[in-house]
Biopython code that builds the backbone (N, CA, C, O; Angstrom):
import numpy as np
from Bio.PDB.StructureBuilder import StructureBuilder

atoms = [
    (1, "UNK", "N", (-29.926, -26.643, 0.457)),
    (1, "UNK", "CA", (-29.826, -25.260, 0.872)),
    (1, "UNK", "C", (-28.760, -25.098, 1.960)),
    (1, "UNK", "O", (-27.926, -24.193, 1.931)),
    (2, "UNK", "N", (-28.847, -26.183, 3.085)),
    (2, "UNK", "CA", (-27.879, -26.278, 4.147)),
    (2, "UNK", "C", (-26.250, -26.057, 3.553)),
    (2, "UNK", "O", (-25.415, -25.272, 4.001)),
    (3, "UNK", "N", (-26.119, -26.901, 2.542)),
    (3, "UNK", "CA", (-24.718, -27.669, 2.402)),
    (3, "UNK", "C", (-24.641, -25.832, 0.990)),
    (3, "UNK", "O", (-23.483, -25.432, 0.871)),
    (4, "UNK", "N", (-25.352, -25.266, 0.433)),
    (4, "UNK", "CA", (-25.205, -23.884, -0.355)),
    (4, "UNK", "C", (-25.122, -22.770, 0.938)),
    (4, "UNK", "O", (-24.058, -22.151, 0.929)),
    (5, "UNK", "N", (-25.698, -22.540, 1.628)),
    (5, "UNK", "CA", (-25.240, -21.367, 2.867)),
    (5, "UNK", "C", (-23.566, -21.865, 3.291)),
    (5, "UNK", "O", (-22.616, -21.131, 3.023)),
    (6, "UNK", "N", (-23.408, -23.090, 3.921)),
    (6, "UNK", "CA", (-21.851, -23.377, 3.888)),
    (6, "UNK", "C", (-20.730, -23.433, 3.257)),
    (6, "UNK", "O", (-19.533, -23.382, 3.543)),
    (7, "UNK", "N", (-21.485, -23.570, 2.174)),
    (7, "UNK", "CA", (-20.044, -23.232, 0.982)),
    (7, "UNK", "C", (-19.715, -21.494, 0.548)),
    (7, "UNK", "O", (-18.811, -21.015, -0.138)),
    (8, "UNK", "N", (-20.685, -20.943, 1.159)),
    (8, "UNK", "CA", (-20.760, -18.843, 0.709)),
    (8, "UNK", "C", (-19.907, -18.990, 1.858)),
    (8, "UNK", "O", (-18.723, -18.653, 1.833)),
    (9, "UNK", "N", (-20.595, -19.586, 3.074)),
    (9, "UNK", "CA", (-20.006, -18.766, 4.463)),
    (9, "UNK", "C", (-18.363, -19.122, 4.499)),
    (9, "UNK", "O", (-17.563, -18.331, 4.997)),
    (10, "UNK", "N", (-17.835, -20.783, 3.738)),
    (10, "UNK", "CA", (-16.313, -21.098, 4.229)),
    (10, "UNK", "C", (-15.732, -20.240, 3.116)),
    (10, "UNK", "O", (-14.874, -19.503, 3.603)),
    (11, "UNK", "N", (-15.905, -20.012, 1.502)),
    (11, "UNK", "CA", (-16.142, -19.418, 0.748)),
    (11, "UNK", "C", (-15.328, -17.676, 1.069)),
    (11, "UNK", "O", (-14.225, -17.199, 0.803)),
    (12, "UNK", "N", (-16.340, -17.259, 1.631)),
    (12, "UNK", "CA", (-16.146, -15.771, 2.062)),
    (12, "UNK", "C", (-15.754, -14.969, 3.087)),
    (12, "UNK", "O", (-15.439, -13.792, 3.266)),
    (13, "UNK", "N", (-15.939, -16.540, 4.046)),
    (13, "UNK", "CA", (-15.475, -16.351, 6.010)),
    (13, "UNK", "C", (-14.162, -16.826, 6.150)),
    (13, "UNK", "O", (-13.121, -16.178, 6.040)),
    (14, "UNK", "N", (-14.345, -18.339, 6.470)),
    (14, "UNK", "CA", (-13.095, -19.085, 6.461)),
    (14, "UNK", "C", (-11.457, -19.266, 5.360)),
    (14, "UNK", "O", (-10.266, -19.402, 5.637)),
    (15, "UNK", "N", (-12.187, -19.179, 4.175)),
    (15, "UNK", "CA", (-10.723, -19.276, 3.540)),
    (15, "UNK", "C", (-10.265, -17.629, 3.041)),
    (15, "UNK", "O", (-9.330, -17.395, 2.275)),
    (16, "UNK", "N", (-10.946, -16.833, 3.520)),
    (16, "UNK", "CA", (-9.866, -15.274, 4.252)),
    (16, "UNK", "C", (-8.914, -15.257, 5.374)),
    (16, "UNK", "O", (-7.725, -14.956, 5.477)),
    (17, "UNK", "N", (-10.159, -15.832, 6.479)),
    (17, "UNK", "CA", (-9.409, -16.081, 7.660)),
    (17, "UNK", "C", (-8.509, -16.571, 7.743)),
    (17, "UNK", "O", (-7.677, -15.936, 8.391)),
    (18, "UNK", "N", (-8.047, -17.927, 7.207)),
    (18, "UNK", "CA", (-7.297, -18.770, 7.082)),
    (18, "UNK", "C", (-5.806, -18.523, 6.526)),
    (18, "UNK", "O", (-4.661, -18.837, 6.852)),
    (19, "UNK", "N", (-6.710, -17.489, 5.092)),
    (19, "UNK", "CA", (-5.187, -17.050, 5.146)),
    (19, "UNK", "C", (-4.486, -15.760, 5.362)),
    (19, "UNK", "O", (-3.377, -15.384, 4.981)),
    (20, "UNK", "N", (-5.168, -15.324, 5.886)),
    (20, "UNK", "CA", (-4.595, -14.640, 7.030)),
    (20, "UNK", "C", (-3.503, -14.792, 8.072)),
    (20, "UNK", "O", (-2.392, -14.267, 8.139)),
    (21, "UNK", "N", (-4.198, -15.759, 8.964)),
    (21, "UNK", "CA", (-3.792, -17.325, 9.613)),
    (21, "UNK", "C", (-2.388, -17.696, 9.269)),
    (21, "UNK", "O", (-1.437, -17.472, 10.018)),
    (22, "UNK", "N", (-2.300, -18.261, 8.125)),
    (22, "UNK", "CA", (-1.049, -18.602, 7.775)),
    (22, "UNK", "C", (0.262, -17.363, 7.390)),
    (22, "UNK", "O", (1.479, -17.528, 7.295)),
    (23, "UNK", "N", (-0.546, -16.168, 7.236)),
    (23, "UNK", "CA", (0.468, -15.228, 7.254)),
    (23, "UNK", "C", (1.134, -14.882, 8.145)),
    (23, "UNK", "O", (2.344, -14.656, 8.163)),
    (24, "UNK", "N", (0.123, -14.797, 9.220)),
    (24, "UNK", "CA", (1.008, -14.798, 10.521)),
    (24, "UNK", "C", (1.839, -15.886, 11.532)),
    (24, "UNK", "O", (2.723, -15.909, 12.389)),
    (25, "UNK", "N", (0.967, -16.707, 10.850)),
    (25, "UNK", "CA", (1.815, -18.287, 11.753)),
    (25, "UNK", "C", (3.385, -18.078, 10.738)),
    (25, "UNK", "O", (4.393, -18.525, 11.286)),
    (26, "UNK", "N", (3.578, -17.419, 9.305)),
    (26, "UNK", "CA", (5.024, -17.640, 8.733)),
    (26, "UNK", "C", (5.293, -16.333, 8.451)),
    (26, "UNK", "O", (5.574, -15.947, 7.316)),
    (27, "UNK", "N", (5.191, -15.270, 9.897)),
    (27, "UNK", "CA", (5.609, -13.980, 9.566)),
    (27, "UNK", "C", (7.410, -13.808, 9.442)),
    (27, "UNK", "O", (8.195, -13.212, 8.703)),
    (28, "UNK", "N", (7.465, -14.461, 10.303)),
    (28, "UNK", "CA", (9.085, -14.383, 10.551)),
    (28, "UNK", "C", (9.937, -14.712, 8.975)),
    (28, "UNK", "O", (10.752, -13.960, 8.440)),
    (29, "UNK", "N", (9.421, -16.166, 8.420)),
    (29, "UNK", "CA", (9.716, -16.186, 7.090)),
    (29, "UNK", "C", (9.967, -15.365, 5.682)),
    (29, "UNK", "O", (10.812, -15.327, 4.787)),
    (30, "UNK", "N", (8.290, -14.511, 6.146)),
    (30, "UNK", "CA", (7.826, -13.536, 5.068)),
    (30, "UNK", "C", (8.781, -12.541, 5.288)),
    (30, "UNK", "O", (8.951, -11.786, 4.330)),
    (31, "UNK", "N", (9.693, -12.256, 6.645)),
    (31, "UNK", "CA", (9.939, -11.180, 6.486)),
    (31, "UNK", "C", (11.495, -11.174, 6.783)),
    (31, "UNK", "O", (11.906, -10.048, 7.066)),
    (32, "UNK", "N", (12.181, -11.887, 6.784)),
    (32, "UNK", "CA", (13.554, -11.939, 6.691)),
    (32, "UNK", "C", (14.031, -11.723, 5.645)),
    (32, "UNK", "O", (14.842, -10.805, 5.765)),
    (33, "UNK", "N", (13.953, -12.180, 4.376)),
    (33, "UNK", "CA", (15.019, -11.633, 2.994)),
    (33, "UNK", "C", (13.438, -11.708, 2.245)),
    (33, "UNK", "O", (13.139, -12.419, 1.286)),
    (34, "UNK", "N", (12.749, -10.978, 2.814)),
    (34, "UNK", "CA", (11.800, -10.332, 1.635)),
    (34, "UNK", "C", (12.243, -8.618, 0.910)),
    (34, "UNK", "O", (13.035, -7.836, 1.435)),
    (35, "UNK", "N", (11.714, -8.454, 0.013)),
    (35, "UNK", "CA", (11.606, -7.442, -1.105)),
    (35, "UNK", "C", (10.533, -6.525, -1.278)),
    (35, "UNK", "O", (10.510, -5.687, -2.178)),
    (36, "UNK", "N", (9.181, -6.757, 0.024)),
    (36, "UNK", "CA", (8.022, -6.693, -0.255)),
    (36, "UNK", "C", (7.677, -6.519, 1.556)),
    (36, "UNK", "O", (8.214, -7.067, 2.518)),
    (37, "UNK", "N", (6.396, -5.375, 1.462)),
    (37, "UNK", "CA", (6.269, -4.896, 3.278)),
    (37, "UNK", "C", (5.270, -6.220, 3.479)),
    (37, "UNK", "O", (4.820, -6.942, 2.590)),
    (38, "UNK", "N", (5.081, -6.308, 4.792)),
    (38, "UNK", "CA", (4.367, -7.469, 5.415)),
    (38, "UNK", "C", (3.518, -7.095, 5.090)),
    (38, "UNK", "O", (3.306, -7.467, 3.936)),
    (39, "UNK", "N", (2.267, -6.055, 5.738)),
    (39, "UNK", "CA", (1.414, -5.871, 5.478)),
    (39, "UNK", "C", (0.545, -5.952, 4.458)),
    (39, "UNK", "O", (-0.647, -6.249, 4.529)),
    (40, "UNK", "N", (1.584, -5.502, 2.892)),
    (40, "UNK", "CA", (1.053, -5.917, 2.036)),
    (40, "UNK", "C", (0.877, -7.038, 1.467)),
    (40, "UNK", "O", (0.103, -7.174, 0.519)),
    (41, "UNK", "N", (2.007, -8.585, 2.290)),
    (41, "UNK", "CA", (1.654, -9.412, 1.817)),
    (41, "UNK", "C", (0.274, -9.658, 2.377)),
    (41, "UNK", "O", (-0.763, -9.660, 1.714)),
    (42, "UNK", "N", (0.402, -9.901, 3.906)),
    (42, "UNK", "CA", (-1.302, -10.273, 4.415)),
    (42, "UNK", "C", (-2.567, -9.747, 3.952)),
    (42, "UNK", "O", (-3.675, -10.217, 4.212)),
    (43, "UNK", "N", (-2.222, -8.387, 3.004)),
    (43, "UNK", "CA", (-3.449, -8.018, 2.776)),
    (43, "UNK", "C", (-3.604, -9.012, 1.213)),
    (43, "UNK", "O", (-4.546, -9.805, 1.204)),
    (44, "UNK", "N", (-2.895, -8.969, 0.217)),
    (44, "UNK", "CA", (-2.292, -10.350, -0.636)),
    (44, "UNK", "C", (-2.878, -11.447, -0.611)),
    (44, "UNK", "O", (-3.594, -11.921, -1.493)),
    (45, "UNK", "N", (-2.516, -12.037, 0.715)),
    (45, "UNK", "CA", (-3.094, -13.288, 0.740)),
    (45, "UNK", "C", (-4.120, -13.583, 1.180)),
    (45, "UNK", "O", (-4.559, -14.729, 1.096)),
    (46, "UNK", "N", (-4.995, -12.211, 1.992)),
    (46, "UNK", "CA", (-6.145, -12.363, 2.434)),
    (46, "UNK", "C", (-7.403, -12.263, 1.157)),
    (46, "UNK", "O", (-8.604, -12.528, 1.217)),
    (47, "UNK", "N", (-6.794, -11.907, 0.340)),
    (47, "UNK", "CA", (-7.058, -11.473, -1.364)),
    (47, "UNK", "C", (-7.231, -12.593, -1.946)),
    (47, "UNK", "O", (-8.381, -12.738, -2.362)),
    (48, "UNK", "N", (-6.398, -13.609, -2.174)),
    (48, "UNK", "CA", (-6.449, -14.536, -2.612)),
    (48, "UNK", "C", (-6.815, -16.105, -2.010)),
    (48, "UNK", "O", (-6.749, -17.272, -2.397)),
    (49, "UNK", "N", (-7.355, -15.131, -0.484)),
    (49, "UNK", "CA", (-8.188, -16.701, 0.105)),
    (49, "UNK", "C", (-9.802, -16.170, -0.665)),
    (49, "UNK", "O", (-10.788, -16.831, -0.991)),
    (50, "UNK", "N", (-9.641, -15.386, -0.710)),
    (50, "UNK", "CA", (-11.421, -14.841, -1.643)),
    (50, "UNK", "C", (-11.341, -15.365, -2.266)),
    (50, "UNK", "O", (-12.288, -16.142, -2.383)),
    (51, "UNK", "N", (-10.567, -15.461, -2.954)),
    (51, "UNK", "CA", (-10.696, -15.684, -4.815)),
    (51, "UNK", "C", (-11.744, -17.133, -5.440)),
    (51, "UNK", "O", (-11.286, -18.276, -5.442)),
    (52, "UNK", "N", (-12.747, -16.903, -5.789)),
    (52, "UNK", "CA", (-13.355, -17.990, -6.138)),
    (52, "UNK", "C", (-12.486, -19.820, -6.959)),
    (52, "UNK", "O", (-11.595, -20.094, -7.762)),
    (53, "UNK", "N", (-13.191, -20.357, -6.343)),
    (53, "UNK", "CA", (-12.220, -21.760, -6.896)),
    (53, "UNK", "C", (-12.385, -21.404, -8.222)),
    (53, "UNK", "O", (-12.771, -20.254, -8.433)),
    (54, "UNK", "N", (-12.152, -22.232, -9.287)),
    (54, "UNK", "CA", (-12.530, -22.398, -10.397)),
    (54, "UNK", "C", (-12.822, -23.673, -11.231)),
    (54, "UNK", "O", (-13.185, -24.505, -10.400)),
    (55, "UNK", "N", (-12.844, -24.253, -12.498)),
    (55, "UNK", "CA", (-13.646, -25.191, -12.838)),
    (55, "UNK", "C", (-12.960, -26.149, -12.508)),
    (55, "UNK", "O", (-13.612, -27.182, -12.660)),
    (56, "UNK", "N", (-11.754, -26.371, -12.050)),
    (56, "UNK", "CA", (-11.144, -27.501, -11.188)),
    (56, "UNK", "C", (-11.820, -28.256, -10.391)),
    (56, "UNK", "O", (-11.716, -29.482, -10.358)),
    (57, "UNK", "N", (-12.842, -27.327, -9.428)),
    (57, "UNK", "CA", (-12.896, -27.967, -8.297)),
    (57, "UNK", "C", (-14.134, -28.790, -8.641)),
    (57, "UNK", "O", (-14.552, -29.626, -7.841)),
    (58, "UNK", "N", (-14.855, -28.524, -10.066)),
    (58, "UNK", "CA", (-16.313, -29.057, -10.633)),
    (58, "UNK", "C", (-15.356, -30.904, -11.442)),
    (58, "UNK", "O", (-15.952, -31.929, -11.776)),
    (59, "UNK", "N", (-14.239, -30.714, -11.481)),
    (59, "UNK", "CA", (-14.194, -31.681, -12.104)),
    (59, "UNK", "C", (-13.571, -32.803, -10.587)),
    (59, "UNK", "O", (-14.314, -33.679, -10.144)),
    (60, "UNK", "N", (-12.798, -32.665, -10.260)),
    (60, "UNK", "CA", (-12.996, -32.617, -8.731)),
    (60, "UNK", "C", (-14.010, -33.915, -7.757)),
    (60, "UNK", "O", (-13.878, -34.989, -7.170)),
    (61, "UNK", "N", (-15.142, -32.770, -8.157)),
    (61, "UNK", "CA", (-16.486, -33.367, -7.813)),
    (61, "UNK", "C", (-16.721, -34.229, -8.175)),
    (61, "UNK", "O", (-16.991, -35.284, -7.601)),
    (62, "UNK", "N", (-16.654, -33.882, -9.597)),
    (62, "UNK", "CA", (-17.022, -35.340, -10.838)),
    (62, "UNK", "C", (-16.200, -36.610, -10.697)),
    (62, "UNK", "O", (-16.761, -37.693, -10.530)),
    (63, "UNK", "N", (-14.762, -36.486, -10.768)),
    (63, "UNK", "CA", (-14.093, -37.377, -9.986)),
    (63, "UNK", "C", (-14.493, -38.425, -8.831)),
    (63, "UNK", "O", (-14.642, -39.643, -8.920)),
    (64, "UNK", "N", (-14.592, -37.766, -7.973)),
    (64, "UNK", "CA", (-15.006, -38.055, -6.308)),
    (64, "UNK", "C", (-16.250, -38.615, -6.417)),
    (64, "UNK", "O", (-16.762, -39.234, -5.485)),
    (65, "UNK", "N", (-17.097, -38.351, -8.114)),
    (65, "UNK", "CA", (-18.438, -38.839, -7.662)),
    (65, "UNK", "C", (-19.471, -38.132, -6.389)),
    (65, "UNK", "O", (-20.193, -38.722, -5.586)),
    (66, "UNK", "N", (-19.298, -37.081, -6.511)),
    (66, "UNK", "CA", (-19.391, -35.354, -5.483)),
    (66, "UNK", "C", (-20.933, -35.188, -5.834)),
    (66, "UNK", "O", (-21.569, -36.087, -6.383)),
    (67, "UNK", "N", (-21.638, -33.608, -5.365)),
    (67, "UNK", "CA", (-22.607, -33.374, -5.781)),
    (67, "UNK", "C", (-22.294, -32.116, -6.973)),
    (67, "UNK", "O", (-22.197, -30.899, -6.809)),
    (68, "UNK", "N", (-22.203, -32.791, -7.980)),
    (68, "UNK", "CA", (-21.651, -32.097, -9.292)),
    (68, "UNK", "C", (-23.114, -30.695, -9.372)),
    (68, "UNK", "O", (-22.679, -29.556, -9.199)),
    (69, "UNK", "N", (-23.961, -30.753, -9.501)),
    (69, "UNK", "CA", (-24.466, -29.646, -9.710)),
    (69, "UNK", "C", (-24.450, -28.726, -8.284)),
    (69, "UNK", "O", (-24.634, -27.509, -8.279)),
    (70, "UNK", "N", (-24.250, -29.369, -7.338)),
    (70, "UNK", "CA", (-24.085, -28.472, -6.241)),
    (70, "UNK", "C", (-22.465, -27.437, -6.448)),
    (70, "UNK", "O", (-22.375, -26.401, -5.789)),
    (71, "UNK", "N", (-21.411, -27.813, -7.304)),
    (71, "UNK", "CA", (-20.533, -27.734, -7.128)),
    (71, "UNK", "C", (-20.782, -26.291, -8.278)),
    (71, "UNK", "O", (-20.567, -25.092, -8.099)),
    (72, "UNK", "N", (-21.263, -26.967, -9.343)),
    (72, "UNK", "CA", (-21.839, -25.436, -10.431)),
    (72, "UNK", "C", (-22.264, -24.387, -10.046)),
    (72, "UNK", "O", (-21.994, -23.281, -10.514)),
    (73, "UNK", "N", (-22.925, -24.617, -9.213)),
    (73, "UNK", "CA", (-24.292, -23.489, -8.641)),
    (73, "UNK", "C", (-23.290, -22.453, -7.632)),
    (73, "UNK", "O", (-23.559, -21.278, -7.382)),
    (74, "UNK", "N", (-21.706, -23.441, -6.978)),
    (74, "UNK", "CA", (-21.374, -22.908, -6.017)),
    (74, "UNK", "C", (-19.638, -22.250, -6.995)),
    (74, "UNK", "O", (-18.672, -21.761, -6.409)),
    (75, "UNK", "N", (-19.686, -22.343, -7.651)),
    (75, "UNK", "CA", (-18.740, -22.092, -8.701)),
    (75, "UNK", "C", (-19.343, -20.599, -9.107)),
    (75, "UNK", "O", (-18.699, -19.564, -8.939)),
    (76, "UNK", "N", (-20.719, -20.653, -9.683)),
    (76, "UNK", "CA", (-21.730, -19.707, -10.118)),
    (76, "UNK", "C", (-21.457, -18.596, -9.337)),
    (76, "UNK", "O", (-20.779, -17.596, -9.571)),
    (77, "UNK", "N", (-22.190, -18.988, -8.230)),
    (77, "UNK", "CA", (-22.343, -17.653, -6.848)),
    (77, "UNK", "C", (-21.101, -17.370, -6.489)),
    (77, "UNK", "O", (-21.153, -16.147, -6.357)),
    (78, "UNK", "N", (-19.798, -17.762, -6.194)),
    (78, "UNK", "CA", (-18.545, -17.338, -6.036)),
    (78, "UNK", "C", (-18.475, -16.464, -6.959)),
    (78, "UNK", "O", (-18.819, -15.315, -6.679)),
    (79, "UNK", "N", (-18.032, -16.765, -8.240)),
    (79, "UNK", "CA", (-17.665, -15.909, -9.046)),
    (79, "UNK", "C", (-18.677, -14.534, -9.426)),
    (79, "UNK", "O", (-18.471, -13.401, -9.861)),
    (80, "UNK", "N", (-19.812, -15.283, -9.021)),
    (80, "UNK", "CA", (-20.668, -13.882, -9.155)),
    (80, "UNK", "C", (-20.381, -12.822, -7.731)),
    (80, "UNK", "O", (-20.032, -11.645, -7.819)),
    (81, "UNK", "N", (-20.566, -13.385, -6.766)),
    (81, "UNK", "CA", (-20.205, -12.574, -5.490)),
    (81, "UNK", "C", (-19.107, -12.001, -5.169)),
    (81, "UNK", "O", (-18.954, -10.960, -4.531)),
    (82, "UNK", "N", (-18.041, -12.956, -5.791)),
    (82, "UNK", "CA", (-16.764, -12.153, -5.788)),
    (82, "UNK", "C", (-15.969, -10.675, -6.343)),
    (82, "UNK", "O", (-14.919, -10.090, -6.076)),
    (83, "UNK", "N", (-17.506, -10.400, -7.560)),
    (83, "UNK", "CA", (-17.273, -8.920, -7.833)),
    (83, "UNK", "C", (-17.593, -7.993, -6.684)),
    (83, "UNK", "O", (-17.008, -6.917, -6.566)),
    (84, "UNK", "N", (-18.709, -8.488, -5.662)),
    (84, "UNK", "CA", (-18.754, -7.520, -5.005)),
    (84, "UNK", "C", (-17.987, -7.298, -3.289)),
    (84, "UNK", "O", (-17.764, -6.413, -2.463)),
    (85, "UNK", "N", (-17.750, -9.264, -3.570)),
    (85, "UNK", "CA", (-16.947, -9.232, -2.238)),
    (85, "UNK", "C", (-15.686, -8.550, -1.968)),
    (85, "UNK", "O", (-15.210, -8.004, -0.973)),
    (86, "UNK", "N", (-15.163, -8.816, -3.552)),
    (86, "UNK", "CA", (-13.455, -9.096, -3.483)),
    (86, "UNK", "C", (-13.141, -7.152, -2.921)),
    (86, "UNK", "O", (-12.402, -6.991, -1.950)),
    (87, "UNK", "N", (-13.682, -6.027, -3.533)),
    (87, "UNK", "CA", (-13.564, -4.614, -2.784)),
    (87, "UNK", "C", (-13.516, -4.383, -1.186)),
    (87, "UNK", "O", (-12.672, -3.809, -0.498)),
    (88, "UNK", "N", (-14.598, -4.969, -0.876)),
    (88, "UNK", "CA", (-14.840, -5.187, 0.718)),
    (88, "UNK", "C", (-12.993, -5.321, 1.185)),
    (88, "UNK", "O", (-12.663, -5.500, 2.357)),
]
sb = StructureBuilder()
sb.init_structure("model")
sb.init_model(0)
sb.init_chain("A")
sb.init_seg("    ")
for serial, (resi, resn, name, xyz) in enumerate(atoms, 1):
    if name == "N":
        sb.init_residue(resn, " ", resi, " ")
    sb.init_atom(name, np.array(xyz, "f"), 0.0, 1.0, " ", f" {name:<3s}", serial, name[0])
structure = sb.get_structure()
């Protein structure tokens, strides 16, 4: 249950934040011979730190010798939550 609350919270908290984070740590980049307003990239990439992993990260697991059904269940709830997160 511990290690399923941490994967929603980095999931839905941290890898937004993050990239966020990196938008602004490479604003100067984004915005010298871009084509495209800043803002809309950060809102962009804050978009696509949501975005649920996908079955990559189950094989991944399997690889690594991981907790493979923990990895389903958390594959599951992403993609299910992400209909209602990704609006937010």
């Amino acid at each position: 249950k511990k290690a399923f609350v941490c994967g929603v919270v980095c999931q839905f908290g941290f890898m937004p934040l993050y990239a966020s984070i990196l938008t602004r740590i490479f604003k100067v980049d984004m915005t010298e011979d871009a084509l495209y307003n800043y803002q809309s990239a950060v809102l962009g990439m804050t978009i696509v730190g949501c975005l649920p992993g996908g079955t990559t990260s189950n094989l991944f697991t399997w690889f690594c010798k991981g907790n493979v059904p923990l990895s389903i269940l958390m594959s599951v709830v992403s993609n299910a939550a992400a209909l209602g997160a990704m609006p937010l």
